[in-house]
N, C-alpha and C positions, 0 to 999 in steps of 0.2 A: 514462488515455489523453488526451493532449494536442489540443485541438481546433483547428486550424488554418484563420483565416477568412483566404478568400483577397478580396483588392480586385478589383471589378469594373470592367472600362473602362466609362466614363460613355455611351459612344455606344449601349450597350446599352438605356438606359431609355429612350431620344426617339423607339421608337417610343410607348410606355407611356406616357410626358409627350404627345404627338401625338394619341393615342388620348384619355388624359381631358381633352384642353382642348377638342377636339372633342363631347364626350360634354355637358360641362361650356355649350357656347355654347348645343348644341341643348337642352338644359332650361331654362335661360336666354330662349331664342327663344321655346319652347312656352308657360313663365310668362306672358312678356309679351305673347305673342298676343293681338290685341284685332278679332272677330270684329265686322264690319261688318252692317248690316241692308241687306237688298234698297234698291237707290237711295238708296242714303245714301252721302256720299266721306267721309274720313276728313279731307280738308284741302282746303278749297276752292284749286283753282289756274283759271290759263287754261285757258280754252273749256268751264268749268263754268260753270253756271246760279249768278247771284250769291243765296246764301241771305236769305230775305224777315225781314222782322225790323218791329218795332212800337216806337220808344221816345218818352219824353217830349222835347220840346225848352226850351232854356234860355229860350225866346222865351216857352214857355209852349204847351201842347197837346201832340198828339201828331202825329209822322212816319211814313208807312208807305212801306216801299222802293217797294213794290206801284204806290202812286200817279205813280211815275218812271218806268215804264214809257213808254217812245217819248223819252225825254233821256240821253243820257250821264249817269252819275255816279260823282263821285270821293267814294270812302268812305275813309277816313282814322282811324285809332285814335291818339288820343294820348292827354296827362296834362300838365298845370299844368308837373310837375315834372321834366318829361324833357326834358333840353337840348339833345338833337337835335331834339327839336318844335319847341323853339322858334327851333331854325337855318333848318327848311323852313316854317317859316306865312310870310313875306313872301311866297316864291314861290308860295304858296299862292293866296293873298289876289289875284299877280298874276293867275295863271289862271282865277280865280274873275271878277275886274273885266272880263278880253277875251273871258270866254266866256257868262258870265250868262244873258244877251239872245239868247244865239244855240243855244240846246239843253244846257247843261251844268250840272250842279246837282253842287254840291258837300255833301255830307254829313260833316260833320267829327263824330265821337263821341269824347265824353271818358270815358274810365275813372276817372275822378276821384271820391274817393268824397265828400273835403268840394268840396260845390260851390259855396261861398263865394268860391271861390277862381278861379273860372271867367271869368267879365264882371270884373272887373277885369287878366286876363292879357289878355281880347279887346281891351279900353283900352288898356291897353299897348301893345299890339303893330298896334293901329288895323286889328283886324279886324274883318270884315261880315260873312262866310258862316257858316250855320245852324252851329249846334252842338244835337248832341243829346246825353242823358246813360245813361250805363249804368254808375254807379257800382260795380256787383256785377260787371261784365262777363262779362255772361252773352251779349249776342251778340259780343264782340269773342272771348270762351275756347271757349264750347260751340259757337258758328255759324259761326264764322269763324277758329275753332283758331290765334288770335295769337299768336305767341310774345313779345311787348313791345308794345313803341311805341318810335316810329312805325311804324305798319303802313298800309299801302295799298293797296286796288282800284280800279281804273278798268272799270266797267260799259258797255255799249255800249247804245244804244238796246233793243236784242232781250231785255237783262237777262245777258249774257253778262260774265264776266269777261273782262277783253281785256289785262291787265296785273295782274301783282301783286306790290308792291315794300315790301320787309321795312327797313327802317331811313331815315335822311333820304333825300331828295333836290333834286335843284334843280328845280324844275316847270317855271321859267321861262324855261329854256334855248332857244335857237333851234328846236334839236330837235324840243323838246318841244310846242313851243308848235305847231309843223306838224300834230304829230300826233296834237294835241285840236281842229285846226282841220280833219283829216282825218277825226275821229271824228264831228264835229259837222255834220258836213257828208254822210256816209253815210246810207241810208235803212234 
């Protein structure tokens, strides 16, 4: 006896395709689920508390966020080698010159692991403002979950994140410049 396969119209499986992509994302989801601990955020953003952090500075000693409590601060992740850094350090540098004196501390941290290579990019580029080192970037990955450089926060007196800006920018815009003179200026 002769067996005869008959062809199926295709519209019959997508429920069946629908169902295992489904099945398929939720195992997927459950894998990757990554369970948070009481008061801990997964990703610092705005109107989070800015994560406290301890590193050494190129000047020599060490920096504690801690101790900038009641100043604005701009926290900044770069690297030597990342060409978008080196598009926004002028403006950096500007911010840093009209705000200094007046409440605003800039915190610029390198990921940089050879740091030979550090003070001579700040000659370069005739920069002033502090730099600190986290060559392992342990608080730029684990504290402050970067995804590159340039990364940036702007802290408020309170120690609040008030801004947080993922690749270059211009600091020194009109804009900008209003509203680190609105920041600095806030109690």
């Amino acid at each position: 006896m002769e067996q005869v396969l008959q062809k199926k119209p295709a519209h019959i499986f997508i429920p069946y395709a629908v169902l295992f992509t489904a099945l398929f994302a939720f195992l997927i989801a459950s894998v990757n689920k990554v369970e948070l601990k009481p008061y801990q955020t997964e990703y610092p953003q705005e109107t989070f508390i800015a994560p406290g952090f301890e590193l050494p500075s190129l000047s020599g000693g060490k920096i504690d966020l801690k101790d900038y409590r009641g100043k604005v601060v701009f926290i900044n992740f770069w690297a030597t080698w990342c060409a978008t850094c080196k598009v926004e350090m002028p403006s950096m540098q500007k911010v840093y010159d009209q705000f200094k004196d007046r409440g605003l501390e800039m915190l610029t941290i390198s990921v940089d692991k050879d740091q030979s290579l550090i003070q001579p990019f700040m000659e370069e580029y005739k920069l002033t403002f502090p730099v600190l080192l986290d060559p392992e970037s342990d608080v730029a990955k684990k504290d402050y979950k970067t995804t590159g450089v340039p990364e940036t926060f702007i802290v408020n007196k309170h120690g609040i994140i008030v801004h947080k800006a993922i690749g270059p920018r211009d600091w020194a815009t009109d804009d900008a410049m209003a509203a680190f003179a609105q920041l600095v200026e806030q109690s």
